[in-house]
N, C-alpha and C positions, 0 to 999 in steps of 0.2 A: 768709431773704433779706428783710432789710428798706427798706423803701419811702424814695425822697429828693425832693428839685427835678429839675428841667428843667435845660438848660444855657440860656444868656442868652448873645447875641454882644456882642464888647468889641471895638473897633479896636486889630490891629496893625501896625506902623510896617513899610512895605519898604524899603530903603536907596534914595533913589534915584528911589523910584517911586510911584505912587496906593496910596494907602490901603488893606491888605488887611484886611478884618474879619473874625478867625477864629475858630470858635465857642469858647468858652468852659465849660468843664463843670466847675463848683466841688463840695464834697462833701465831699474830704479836708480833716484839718486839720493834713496834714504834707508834707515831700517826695513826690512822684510820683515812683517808681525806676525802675518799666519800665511800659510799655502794650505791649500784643499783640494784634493783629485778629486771627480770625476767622471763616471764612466760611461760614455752614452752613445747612444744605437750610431753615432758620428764618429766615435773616438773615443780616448781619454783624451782628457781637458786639466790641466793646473790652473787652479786663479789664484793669486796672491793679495796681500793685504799690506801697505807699505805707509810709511810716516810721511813720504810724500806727495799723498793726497790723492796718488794716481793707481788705482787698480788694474792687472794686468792678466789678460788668459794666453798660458802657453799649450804647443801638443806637450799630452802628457809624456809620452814615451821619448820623445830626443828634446824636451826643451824649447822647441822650435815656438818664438813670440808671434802669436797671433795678432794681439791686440790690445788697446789701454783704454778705460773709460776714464772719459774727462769730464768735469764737474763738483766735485766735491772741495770747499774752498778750507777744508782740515786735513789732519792724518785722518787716513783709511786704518781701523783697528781690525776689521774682520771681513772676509768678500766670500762669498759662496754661488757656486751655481746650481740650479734646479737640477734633480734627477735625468731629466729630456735634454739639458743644458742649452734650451732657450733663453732664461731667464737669468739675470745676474742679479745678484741683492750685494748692499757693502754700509757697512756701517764706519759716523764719521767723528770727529772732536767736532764737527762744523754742526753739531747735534741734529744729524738727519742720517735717515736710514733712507736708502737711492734703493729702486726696484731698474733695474735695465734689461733692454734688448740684449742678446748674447750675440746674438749674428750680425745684428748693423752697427750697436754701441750708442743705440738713441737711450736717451734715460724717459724711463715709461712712466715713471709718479717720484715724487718727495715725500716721505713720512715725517712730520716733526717729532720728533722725541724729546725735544725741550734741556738735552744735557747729552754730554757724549756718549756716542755710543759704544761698546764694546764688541756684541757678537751678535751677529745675524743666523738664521738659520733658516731652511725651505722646510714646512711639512714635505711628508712624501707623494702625494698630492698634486704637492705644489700652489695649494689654494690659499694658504697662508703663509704668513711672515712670523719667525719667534724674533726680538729682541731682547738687550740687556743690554744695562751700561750702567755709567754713574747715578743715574734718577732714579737708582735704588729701589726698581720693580721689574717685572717682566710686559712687556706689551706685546700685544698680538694684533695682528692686523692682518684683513680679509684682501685676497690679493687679486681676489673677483671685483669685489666691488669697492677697491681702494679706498679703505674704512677703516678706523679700528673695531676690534671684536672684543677686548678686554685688555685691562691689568692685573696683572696679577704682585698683590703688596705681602711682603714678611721679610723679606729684606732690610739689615740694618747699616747694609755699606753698598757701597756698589758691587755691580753686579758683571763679572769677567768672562763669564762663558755663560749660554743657554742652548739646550738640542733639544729638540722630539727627538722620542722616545718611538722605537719602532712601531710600535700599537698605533700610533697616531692620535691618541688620547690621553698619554701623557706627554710629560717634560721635565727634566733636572737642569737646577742652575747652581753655580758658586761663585764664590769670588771674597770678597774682602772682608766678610762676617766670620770668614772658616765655616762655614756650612754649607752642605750639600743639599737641597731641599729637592723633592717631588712633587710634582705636581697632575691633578685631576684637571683636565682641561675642559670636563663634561661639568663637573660642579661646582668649578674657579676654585676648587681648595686645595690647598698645601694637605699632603695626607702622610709625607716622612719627610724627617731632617735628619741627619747625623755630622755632629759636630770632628771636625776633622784636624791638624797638627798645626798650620799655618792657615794664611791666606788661599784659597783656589784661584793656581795660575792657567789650568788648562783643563779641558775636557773635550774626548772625542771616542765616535762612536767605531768599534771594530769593523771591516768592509762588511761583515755578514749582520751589522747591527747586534749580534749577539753579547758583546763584552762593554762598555763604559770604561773608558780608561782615564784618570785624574791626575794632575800631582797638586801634588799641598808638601810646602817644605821637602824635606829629605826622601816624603814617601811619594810611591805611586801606587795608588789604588787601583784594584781592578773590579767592578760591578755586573753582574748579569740581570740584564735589561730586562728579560721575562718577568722576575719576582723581587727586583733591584735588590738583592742582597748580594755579601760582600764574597766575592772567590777569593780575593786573597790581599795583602798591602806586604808590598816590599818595601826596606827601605835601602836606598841608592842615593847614599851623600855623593856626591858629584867631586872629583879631583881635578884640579888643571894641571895637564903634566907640564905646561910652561912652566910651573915654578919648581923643575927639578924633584917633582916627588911629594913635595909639600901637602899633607893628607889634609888642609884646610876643609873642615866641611862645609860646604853652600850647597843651596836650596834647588832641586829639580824646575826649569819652569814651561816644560813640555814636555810630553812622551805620544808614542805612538806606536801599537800593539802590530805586527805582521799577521797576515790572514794564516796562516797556519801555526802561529801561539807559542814557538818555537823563541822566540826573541821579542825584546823593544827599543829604538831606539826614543833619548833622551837629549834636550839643551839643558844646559845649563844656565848660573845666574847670569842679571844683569847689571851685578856691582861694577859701577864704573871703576873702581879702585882694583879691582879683578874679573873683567872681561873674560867672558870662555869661549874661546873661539872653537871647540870642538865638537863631532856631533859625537855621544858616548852609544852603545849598546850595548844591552843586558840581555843576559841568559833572563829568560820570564819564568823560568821552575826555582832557580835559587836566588835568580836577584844580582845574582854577579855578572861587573863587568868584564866582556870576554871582547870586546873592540872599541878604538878611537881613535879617530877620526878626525885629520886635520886640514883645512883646506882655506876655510874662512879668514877674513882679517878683522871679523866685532864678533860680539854676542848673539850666540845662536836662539832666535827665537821662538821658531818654531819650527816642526818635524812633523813628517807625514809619511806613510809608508802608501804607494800605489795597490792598487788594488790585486793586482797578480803576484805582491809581494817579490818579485825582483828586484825591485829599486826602490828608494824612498828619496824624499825632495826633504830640505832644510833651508831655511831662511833667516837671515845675520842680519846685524846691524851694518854691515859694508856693503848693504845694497844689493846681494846678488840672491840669487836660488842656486843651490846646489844637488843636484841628480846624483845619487851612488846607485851602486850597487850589492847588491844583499849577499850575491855570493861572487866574486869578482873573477874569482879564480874559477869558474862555474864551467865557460865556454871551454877553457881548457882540459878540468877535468874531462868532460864527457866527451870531448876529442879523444884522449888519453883513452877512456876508456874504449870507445868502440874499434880504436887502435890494436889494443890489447886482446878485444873480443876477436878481431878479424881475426888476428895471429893466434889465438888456440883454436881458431877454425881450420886456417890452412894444417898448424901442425896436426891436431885430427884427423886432417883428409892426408895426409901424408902417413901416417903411424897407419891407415885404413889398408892406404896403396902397397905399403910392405908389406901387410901379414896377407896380403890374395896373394903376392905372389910367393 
């Protein structure tokens, strides 16, 4: 696990509004694919998932670069840390799915996967490995006895996201079929699909596991994981205000739910012909854009909101992570406020002292 920089704060642009400065954490020297917090009896943790091969764990709360695993001879599409955040897992184009030390940055096993990978995930557990990738099925692998446990086949494209399911007995995966499928991991069967708008570019679980959050094209789905039916599908065509206005619609290709359900934020496409360098966020009751977010210099690929919902992390094509904040203006208000409270204190104890005498 080798040693890097600090992150450094850069100002980003809010549409509209004062100046949000959001941290800054440079490092990679390729696209940022996914970031994923965290939260463990040590800290919060960021790990990110980058096109240049090297996975990296930051503190979650200031950015601060811990550490890089080295090994992997492709892009890194997906990196996660166990619940305990001992354990690192990253899947690769180099079609191996890495299980690693978290503390030393020794890599603990190779899984072959035979095609690239896309998404790793921990049971909660931590006893197994979900993958997905292009080889168009789900694999499972025992993380006791560095083995596989099963595939699971119904997939007719590759395969972009896989999670457990909070039960720990199931699982949903999507990707480039446009289906969403469930999964029984007790009787290796598929038991619901629902076919959806696009391709599935993203899915992630709410910090309370309660929600499933997707997008497919223009829409974001939202899912409750108890009984996987649908709470609700917004749809949020994505605008770039670099082009002055220009209502182009393009395709959502990340979102991420805040722990109290209040908002989401969103990336946008990855058309090279229109890069969206911003991160958007939606009111989650109507679906409307109510902030945007400009900081990046490529296509934001992925979005994550920390778990105390304060900040959320996003990750571009220009290599960096970017830390905001939820309520920017936050510190000041409640300055403001208990400003405000002192003084109808004092005027009370003053209004109190004239009528005694």
């Amino acid at each position: 696990l080798t040693r890097g920089p600090l992150c450094r704060i850069s100002q980003g642009i809010m549409e509209g509004k004062v100046l949000q400065a959001p941290l800054v954490c440079p490092g990679h020297s390729r696209g940022v694919v996914q970031v994923s917090y965290t939260d463990t009896p040590d800290g919060l943790f960021l790990i990110s998932a980058c096109l240049d091969s090297k996975p990296m764990i930051r503190r979650g709360e200031t950015g601060d670069w811990v550490g890089t695993f080295e090994g992997h001879k492709g892009a890194v599409w997906s990196a996660k840390l166990n619940p305990p955040g001992l354990r690192a897992a990253t899947g690769s184009a180099d079609f191996s799915a890495k299980l690693w030390d978290a503390l030393s940055g020794d890599q603990l096993h190779e899984f072959n996967c035979s095609h690239i990978v896309k998404s790793v995930d921990f049971s909660q557990d931590s006893k197994q490995l979900l993958c997905g990738g292009k080889f168009k099925k789900l694999k499972l692998f025992d993380l006791t006895k560095l083995q596989p446990i099963m595939d699971l086949e119904g997939h007719s494209a590759g395969v972009k996201s896989a999670l457990f399911l909070p039960c720990g007995t199931k699982c949903v995966s999507g990707g480039e079929d446009k289906i969403l499928r469930v999964w029984d991991l007790k009787s290796k069967q598929q038991i619901k699909q629902v076919e959806v708008q696009k391709e599935i570019t993203s899915m992630q679980l709410s910090t309370d596991g309660a929600v499933l959050t997707l997008t497919s094209g223009t829409q974001v789905h939202f899912w409750d994981t108890a009984t996987m039916e649908m709470i609700k599908t917004l749809d949020c065509p994505i605008v770039n205000p670099t082009l002055g206005g220009n209502c182009k619609i393009k395709d959502i290709t990340s979102a991420s739910l805040s722990p109290d359900r209040k908002k989401f934020i969103a990336g946008g496409p990855a058309d090279q012909a229109w890069p969206d360098p911003w991160v958007h966020v939606f009111d989650y009751e109507t679906g409307e854009e109510i902030e945007c977010l400009k900081g990046h210099h490529g296509h934001v690929w992925d979005v994550a909101f920390a778990p105390d919902g304060e900040t959320y992390a996003s990750g571009a094509d220009d290599g960096t992570i970017r830390i905001w904040q939820t309520d920017p203006g936050g510190q000041e208000k409640a300055a403001a406020a208990k400003k405000e409270a002192a003084k109808a204190a004092a005027d009370a104890l003053s209004v109190e002292a004239l009528s005694v005498k």
